[in-house]
C-alpha positions in Angstrom: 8.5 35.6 18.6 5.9 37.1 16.2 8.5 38.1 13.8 9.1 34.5 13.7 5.7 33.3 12.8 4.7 36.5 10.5 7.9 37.0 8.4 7.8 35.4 5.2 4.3 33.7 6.0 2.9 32.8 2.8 5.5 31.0 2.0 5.7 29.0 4.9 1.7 28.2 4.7 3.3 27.4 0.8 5.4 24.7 2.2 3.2 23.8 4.8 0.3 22.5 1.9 3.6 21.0 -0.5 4.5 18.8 2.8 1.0 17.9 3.2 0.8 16.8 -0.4 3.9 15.1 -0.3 2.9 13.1 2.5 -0.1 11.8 0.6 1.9 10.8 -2.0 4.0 8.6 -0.2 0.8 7.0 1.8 -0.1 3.6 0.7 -3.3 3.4 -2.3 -6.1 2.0 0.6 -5.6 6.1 2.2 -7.1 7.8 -1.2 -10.7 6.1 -1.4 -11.0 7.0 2.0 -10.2 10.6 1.2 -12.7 10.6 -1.6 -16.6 10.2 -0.3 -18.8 7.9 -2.1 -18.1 4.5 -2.6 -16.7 3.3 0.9 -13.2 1.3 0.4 -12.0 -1.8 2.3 -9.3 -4.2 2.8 -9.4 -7.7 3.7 -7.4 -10.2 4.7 -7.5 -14.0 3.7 -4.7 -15.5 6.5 -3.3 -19.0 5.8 -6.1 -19.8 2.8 -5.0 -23.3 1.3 -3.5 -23.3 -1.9 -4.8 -26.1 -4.3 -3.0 -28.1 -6.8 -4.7 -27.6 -10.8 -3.5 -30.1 -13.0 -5.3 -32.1 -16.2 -7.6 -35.0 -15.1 -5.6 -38.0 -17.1 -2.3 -36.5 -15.1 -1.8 -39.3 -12.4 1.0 -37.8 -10.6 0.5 -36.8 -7.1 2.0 -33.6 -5.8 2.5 -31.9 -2.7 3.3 -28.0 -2.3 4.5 -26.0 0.7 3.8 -24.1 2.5 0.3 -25.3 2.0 -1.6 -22.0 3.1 -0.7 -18.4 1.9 -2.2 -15.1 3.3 -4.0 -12.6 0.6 -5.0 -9.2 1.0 -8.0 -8.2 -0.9 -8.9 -4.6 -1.7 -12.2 -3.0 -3.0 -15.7 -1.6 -2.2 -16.6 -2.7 1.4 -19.8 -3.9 0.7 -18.6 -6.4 -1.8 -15.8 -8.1 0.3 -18.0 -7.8 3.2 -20.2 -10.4 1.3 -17.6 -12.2 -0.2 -16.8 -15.7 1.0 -13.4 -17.0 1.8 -14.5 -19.8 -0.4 -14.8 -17.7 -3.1 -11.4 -17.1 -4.1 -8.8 -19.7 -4.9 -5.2 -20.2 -4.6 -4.1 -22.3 -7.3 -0.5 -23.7 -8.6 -1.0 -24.1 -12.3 0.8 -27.9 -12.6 0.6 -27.1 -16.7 3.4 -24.5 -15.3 5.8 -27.7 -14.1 8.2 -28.5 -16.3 10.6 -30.8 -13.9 13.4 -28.5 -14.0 12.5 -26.0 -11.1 10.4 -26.9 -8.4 8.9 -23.7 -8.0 6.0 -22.6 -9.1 4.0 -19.4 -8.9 0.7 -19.3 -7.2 -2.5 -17.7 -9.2 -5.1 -16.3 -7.0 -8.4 -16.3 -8.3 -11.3 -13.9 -7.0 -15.1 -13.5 -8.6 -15.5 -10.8 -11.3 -17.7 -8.4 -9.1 -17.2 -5.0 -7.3 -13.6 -4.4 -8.4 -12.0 -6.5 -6.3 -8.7 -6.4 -6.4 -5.3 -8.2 -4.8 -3.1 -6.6 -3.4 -0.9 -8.6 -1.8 -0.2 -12.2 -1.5 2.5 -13.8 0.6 4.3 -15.6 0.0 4.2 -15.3 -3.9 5.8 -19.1 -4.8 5.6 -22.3 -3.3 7.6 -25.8 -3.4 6.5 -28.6 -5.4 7.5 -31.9 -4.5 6.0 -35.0 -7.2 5.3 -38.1 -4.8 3.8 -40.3 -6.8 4.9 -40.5 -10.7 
């Protein structure tokens, strides 16, 4: 048995630290700033946050999108989101993107300029627009 363990050692203890640093490489980007002390990293999660409709002021159409609610993940320093308001950030469909021909359009998420925050995910990324009123 210790024939097993001690022969060729160093470079098992080798591939032991190049499967370690594979396995980091492969981990998702929220594991890093938590390896690295100082600024303290978090992730947080907007679930069903409405999505508003953006269109010019003299457009009188009326417009309806679904699904009406998409979930965002948010990534940055944890004090920052910690303060941040849900409020704060906005789902919008651009209706200067609606051109008639498709009926879907992508949704822009808007978050304040502060701390680095930054999205990571939202689902889903499109929604359906319907015109109801012309």
């Amino acid at each position: 048995m210790r024939d097993v363990i001690l022969n060729n050692f160093w470079w098992k203890v080798t591939a032991l630290l190049l499967a370690i640093l594979a396995w980091l490489g492969f981990q998702p980007s929220e594991v890093y700033p938590k390896l690295l002390p100082g600024r303290p990293f978090a992730t947080r999660y907007l679930i069903a946050h409405p999505v508003t409709i953006s269109k010019s002021a003299t457009d009188p159409r009326e417009f309806k999108v679904s699904p009406e609610e998409v979930d965002i993940t948010l990534s940055g320093e944890e004090k920052v989101l910690r303060g941040l308001a849900a409020s704060e950030v906005r789902a919008e469909v651009l209706m200067s993107e609606y051109k008639g021909k498709t009926n879907t359009l992508m949704i822009h998420v808007f978050v304040p300029p502060r701390g680095g925050i930054k999205l990571e995910r939202l689902m889903p990324e499109r929604v359906q627009v319907e015109v109801l009123k012309e």
